[in-house]
Legacy VTK file of the C-alpha trace (Angstrom):
# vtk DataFile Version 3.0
C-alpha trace
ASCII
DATASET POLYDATA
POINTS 491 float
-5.674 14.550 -19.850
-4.928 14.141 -16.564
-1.165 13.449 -16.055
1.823 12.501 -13.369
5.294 12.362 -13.399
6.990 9.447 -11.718
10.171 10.682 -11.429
10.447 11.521 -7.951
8.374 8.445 -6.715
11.576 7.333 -4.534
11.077 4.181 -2.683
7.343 4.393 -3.104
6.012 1.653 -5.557
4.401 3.224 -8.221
0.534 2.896 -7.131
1.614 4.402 -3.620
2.835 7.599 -5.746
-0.421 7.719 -7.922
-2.241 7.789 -4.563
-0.270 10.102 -3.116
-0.530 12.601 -6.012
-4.145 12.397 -6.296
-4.709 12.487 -3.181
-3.236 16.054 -2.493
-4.845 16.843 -6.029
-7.701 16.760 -4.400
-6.981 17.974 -1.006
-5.740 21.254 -2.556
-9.034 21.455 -4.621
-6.832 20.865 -8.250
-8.735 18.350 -8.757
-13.207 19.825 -7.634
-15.644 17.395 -6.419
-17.645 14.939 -8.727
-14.189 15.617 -11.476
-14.517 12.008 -13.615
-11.196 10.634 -13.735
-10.068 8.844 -16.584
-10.604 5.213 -17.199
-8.422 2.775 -15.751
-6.674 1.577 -19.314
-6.396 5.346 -21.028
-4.970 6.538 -17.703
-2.330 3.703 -17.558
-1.700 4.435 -21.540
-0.967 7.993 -20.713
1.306 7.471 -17.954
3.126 4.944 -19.477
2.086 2.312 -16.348
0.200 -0.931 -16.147
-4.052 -1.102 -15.508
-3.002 -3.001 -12.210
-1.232 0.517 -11.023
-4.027 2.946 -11.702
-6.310 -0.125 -10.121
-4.903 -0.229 -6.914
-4.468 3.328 -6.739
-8.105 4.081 -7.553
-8.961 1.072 -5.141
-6.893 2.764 -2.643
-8.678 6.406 -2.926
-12.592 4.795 -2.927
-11.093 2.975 0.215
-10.226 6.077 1.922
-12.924 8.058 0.422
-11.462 10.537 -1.788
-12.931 8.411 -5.045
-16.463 7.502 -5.382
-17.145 4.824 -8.290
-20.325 4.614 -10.635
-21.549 1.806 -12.323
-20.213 1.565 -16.000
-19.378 5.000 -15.427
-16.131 5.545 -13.806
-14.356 7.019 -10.817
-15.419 10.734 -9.510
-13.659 12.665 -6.806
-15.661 12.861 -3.766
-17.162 16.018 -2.410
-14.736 17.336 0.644
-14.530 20.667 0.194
-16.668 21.653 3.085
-14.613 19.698 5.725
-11.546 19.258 4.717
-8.160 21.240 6.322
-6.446 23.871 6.029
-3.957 22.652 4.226
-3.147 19.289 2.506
-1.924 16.502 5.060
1.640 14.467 3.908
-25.482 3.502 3.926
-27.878 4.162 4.960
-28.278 3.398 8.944
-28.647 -0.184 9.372
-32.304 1.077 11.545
-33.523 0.884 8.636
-33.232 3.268 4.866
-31.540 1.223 1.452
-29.254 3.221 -0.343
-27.361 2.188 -3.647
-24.137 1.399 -1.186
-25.911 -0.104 1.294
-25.613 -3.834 2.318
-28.229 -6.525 1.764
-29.167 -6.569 5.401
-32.289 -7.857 6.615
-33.435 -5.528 9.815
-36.269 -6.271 12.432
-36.787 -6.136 16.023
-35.424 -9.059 17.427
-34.524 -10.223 21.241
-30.895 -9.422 21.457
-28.814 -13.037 22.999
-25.900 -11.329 24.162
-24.073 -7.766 24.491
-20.708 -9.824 24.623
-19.503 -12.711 22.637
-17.155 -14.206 25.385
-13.811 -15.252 24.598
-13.890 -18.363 27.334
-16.918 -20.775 26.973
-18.262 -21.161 30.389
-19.523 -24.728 29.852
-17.417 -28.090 29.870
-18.561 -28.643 26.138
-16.149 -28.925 23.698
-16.746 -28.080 19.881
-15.246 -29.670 17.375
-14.890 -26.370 14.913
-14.829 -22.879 16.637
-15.743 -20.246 13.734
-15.572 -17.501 16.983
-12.324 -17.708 18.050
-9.967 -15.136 16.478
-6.828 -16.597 18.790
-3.638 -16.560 17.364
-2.296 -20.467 16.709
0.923 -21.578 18.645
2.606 -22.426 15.769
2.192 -18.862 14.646
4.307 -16.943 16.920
8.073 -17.006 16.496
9.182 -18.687 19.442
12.851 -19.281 18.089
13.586 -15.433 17.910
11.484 -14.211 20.889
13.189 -16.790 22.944
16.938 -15.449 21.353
16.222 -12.250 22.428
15.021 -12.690 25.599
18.370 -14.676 26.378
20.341 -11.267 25.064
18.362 -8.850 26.794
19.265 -11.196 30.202
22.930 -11.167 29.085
23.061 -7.320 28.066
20.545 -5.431 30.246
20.370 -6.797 33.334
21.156 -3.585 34.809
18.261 -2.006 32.960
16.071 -5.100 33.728
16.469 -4.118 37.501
15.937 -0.471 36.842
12.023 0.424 37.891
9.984 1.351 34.878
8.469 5.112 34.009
4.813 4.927 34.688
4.575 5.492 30.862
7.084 2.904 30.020
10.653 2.152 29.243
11.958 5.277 26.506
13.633 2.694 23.849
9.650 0.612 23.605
8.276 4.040 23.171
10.571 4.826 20.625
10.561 2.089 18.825
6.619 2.242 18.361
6.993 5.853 17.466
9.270 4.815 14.718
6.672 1.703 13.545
3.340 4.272 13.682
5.374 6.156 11.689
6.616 3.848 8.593
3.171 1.892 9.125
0.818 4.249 9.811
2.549 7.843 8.531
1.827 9.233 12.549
4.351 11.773 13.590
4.555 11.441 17.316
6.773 11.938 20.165
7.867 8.821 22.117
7.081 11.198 25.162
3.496 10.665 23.955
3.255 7.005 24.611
2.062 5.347 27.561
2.525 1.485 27.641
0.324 -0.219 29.456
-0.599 -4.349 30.112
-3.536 -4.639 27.991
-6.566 -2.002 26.853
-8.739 -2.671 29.432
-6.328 -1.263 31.802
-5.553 1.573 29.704
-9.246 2.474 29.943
-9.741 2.782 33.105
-6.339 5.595 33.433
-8.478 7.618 30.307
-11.474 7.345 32.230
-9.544 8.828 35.416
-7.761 11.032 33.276
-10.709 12.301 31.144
-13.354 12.426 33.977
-15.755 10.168 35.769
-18.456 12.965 35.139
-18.150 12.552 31.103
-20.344 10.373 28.815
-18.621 8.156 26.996
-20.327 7.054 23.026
-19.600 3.721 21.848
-20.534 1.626 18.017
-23.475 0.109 18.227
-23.065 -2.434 17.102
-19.408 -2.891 18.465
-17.162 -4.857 20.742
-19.662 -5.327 23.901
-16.637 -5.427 26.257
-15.788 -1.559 25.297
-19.544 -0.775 27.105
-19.059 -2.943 30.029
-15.547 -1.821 31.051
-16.644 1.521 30.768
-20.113 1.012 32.876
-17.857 -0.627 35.496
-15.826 2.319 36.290
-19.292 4.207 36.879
-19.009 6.334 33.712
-22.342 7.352 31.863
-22.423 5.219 28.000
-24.279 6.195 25.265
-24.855 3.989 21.980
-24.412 5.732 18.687
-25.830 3.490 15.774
-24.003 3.523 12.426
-24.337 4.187 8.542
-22.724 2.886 5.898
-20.098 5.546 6.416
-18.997 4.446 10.462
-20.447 7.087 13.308
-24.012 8.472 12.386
-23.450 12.189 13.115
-26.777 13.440 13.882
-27.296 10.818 16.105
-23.911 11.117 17.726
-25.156 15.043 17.843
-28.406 13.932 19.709
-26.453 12.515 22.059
-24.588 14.106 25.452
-21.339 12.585 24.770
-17.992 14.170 25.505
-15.558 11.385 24.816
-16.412 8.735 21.299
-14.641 5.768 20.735
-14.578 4.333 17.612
-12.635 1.995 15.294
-12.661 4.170 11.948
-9.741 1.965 10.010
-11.302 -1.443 10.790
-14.634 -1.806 12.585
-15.329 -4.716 13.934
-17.967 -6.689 13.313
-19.244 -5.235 10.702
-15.332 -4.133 8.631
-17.245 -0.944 7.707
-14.141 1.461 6.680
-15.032 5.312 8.046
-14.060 7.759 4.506
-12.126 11.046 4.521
-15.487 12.530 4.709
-16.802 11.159 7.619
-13.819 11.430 9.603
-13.310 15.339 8.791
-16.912 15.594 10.322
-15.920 13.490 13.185
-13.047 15.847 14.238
-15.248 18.812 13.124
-17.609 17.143 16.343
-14.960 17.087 18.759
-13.625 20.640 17.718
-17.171 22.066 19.126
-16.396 21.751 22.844
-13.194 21.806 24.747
-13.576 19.182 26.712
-14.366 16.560 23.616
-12.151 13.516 22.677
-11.703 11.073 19.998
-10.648 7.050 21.419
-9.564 5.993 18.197
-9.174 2.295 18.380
-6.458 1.202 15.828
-8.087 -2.276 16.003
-7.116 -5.130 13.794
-4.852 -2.332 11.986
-2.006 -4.884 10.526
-4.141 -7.487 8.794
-5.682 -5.327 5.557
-4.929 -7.630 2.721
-4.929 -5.243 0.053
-3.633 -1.625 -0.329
-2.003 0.585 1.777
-3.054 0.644 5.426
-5.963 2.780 5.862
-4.369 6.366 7.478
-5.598 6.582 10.851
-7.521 9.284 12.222
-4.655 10.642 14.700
-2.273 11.298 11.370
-5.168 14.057 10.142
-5.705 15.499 13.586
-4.142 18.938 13.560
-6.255 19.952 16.576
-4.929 17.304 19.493
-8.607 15.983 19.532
-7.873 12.339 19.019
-6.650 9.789 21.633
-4.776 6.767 19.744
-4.985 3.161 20.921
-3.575 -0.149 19.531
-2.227 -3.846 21.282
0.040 -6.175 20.575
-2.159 -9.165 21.787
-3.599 -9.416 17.869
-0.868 -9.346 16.064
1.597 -11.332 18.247
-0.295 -13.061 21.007
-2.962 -13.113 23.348
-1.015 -13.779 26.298
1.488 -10.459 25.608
-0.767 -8.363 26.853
1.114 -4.990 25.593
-0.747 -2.169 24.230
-0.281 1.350 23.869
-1.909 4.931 23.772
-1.049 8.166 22.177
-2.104 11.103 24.079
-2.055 14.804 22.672
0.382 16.776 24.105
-1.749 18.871 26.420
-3.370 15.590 28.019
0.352 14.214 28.283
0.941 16.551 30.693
-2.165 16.453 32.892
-1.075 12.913 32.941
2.100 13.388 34.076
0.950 15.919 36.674
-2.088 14.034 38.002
-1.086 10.189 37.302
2.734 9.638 37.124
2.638 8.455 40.444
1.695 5.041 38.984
3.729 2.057 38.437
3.803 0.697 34.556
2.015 -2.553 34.854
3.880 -4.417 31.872
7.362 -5.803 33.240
10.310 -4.807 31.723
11.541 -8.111 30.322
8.998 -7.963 28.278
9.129 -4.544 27.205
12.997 -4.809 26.462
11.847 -7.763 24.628
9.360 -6.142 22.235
11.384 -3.539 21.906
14.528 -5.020 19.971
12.102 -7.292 18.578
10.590 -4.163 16.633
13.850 -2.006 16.441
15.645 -5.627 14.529
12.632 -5.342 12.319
11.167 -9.321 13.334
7.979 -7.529 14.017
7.450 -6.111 10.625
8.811 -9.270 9.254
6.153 -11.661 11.618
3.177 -9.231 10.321
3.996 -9.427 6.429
4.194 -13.345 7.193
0.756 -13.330 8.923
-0.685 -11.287 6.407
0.280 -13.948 4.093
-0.788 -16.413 6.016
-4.507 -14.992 6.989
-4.919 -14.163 3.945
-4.412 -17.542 2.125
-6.410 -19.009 5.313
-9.271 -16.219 4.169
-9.203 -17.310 0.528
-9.026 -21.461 1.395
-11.919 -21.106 3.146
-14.148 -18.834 1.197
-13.224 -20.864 -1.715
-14.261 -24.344 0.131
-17.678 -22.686 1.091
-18.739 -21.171 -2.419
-17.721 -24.631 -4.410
-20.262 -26.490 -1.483
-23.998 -26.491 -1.403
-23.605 -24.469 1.346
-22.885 -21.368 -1.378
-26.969 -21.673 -2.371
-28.041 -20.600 1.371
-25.304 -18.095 2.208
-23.780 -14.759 0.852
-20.153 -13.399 1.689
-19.907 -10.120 2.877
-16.970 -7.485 4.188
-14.558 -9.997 2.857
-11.765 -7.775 4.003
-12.720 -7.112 7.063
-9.457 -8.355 8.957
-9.669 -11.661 10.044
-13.347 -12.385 9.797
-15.905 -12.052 7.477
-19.729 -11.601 7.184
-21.998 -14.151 5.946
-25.516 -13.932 5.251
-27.622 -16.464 5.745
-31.291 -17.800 4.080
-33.245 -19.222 7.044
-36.741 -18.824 8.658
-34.728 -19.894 11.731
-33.902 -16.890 14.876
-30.432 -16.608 15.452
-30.590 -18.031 18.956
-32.178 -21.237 17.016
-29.036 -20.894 14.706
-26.532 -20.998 17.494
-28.353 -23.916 19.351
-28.713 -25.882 16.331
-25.031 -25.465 15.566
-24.223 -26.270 19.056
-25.970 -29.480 18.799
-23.396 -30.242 15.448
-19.997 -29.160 17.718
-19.918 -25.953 15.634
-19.765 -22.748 17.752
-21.008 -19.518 15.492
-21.569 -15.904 16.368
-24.427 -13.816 14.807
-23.895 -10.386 14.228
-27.262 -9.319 15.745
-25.274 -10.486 19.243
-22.869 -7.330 18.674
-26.176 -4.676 19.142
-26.818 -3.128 22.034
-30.268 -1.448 20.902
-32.214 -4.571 19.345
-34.215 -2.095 17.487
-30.894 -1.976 15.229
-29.800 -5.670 14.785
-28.934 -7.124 11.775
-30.175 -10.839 12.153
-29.321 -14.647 9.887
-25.837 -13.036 9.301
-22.800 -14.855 11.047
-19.933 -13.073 12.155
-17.175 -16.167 10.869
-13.837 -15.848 12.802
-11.351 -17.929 10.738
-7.849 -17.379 12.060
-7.372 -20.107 14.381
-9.300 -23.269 12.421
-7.267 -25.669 11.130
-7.043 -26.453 7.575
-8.232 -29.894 7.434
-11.021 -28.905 9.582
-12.538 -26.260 6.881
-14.720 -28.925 5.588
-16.054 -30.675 8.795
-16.890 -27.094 9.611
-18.788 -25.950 6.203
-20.905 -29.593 6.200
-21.777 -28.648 9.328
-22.721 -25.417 9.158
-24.693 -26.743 5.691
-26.612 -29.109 8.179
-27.859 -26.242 10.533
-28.744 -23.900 7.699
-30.464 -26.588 5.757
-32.336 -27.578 8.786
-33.765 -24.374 9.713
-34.369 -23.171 5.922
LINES 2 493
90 0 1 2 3 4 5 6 7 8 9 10 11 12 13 14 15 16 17 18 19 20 21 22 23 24 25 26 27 28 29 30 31 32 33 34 35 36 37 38 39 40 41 42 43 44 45 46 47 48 49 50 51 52 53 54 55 56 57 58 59 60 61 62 63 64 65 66 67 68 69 70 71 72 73 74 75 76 77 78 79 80 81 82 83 84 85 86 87 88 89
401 90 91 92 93 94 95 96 97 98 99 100 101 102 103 104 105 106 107 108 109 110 111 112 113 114 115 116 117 118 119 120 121 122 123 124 125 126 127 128 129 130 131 132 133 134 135 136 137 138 139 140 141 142 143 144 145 146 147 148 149 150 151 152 153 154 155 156 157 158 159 160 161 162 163 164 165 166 167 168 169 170 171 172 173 174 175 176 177 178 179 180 181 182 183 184 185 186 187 188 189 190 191 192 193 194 195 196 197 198 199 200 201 202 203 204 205 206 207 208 209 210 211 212 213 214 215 216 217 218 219 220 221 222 223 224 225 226 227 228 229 230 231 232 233 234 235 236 237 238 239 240 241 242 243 244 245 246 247 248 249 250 251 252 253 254 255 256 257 258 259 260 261 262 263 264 265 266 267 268 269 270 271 272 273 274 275 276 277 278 279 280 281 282 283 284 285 286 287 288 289 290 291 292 293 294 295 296 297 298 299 300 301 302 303 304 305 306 307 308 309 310 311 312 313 314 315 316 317 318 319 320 321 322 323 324 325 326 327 328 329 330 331 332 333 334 335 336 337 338 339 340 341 342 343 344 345 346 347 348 349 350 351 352 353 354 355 356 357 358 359 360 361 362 363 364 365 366 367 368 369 370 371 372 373 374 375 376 377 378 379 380 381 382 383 384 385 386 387 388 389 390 391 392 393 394 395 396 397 398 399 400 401 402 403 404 405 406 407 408 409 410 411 412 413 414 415 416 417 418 419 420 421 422 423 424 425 426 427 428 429 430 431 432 433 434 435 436 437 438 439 440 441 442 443 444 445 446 447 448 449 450 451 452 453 454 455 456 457 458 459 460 461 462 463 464 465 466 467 468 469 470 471 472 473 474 475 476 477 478 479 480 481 482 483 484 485 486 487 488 489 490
């Protein structure tokens, strides 16, 4: 039997150790591929732990892609051995195949309505329930303690305040995201590695100068249309790379001239597909093959899993300074901060230093004195554990209103844990531009999935992509009988 000792868990819980052991069980090839681990209740009996321990642990593993489950069968370990390091580290295409994993998707040809779901409505008409809108809400953002410390920093650091900013950013807000990657996302890095910057899109266009205007840059399809067009409008060359169940399609990414792929492998968004140990080993395997070939790993959406550990991002596993990290603050705080961050291997630190450190920091440093002792006092970890909560009760409230309505005999939930959005299929004869007009016409403003596709010879179509972190409570059910009103009349 299979068997652990806790008794140097430390301040891990005891799940987290489980993982952990397992995990480099089967890194070091202890444990071979398709080894059946033992069921959930004999291996809690035998360790002397509860069901709920060897759940989440085993939850954790099939997350990550370590564990593979069967059916009335049980939990195998996952074949790796081909791809995976060294040493151990501290669907089927939705174009068209079905596989056992893969989602109930329904795929044809259709005419594609948008390759951007806009974040500003361009018309003067007002919905009364915006299921699109992943804003955070006012009331959400702690105003008392951002407004304290914004008073000290004035009182303490004026000096500094006056002081012009590195072109990477002020030392102690790199260090104090150096120190937060690392407890929340296990990333060893050097502060010296950050560069701050006042919003992505920004950042973008210094990788692009950085990187080269004469590389190809592959993007999700389908993905975040905004990625494509800031990239087409600094004249770089995009290509599309469709995906499996498993994130990045490799042999199409391989048929492709790309030098620089940016993906969301933690958290992708729309479709909260989760890129396994596997895949990712593969992906870095990719970039390995030419010199000049990068990895934009966009940490999107990162904070709001709602069950297990944070998924460990790509950058923690890269031993070969292949991937580029990115992340904001505008999710998890607000909107209107536009802070975010990269992490650049070493080597491309210093081309940046040589060849762009001539340029200004473009986030003031108020606010990044601000942020900073906001994440050194640890309110930022506190204000993400209490959105978590939050999100996640918002998630459940309104799942639960939808299946106990009729609306639960037209539609099916999918990617429940997605972040803050979810999928949901929908039975209907109608197009999704007919969907989104018809909801128009009852104040309800919904986004389709097939909107996200760049080829339409991909799209997924009657799925909506439901955004639910900014509707109001007591406006969950003017929402669902709405929403029950266009499905029912196109049905």
């Amino acid at each position: 039997m299979l068997t652990y000792s806790f008794e140097h868990a430390g301040s891990d819980s005891l799940y987290e150790y489980l993982y952990k052991c397992i995990k480099n069980d089967i890194l070091s090839g202890t444990l071979p591929p398709d080894y059946k681990l033992p069921s959930k209740r004999t291996f809690a009996k035998n360790l002397g732990v509860s069901t709920i321990t060897i759940e989440n642990a085993y939850g954790q593993l099939v997350a990550e892609g370590y564990l593979y489950s069967l059916p009335k069968k049980g939990f195998y370990v996952s074949d790796i051995s081909t791809i995976q390091p060294s040493a151990p580290l501290s669907s089927s295409i939705f174009s068209g195949k079905n596989s056992a994993n893969s989602s109930s998707f329904d795929i044809i040809h259709p005419t594609v309505i948008s390759p951007l779901i806009s974040e500003h409505e361009t018309s003067e008409f007002q919905y009364t329930a915006d299921l699109t809108s992943n804003r955070t809400k006012a009331a959400n953002f702690p105003f008392f303690t951002w407004s304290k410390i914004m008073k000290e920093i004035v009182t303490e650091q004026s000096q500094e305040l006056m002081t012009p900013s590195p072109a990477a950013g002020i030392l102690p807000l790199r260090k104090a995201i150096a120190s937060h990657l690392y407890d929340f996302r296990g990333m060893q890095i050097s502060p010296d590695q950050i560069i701050i910057g006042a919003g992505t899109e920004y950042l973008y266009s210094l990788l692009i100068q950085l990187l080269g205007h004469d590389k190809t840059f592959a993007v999700e399809d389908p993905g975040y249309g905004k990625i494509r067009m800031i990239y087409e409008s600094n004249q770089v060359q995009v290509e599309s790379v469709p995906l499996d169940d498993d994130g990045i399609h490799m042999k199409s990414l391989e048929r492709t001239q790309a030098d620089i792929l940016h993906i969301s492998p933690s958290h992708h968004y729309p479709t909260g597909i989760i890129t396994p140990i596997s895949r990712r080993y593969e992906l870095l395997g990719w970039a390995l093959k030419h010199e000049n070939r990068y990895i934009i790993e966009d940490d999107y959406d990162c904070e709001f899993r709602f069950s297990g550990r944070p998924i460990p991002s790509l950058q923690s596993i890269d031993v070969s300074d292949k991937v580029i990290y990115m992340n904001t603050f505008t999710k998890s705080l607000s909107p209107t901060i536009r802070i975010s961050y990269m992490v650049l291997p070493q080597s491309l630190m210093k081309e940046f230093n040589s060849r762009l450190g001539f340029y200004s920091c473009t986030v003031s440093n108020f606010e990044q004195y601000t942020l900073a002792r906001f994440i050194e006092e640890g309110h930022f970890e506190k204000h993400i554990n209490r959105m978590r909560i939050f999100y996640r009760k918002q998630r459940d409230m309104l799942i639960h209103a939808i299946q106990k309505s009729p609306l639960s005999d037209y539609v099916q939930i999918q990617e429940k844990d997605a972040g803050l959005h979810f999928l949901m299929k929908v039975q209907t004869s109608a197009t999704d531009h007919e969907l989104i007009d018809r909801a128009r016409k009852q104040g309800l403003k919904i986004a389709c999935l097939s909107q996200y596709y760049h080829n339409p010879a991909f799209a997924v179509m009657h799925t909506l992509v439901i955004n639910y972190s900014s509707i109001d409570e007591e406006g969950m059910d003017e929402a669902i009988h709405s929403l029950l009103a266009v499905v029912k009349s196109s049905s």
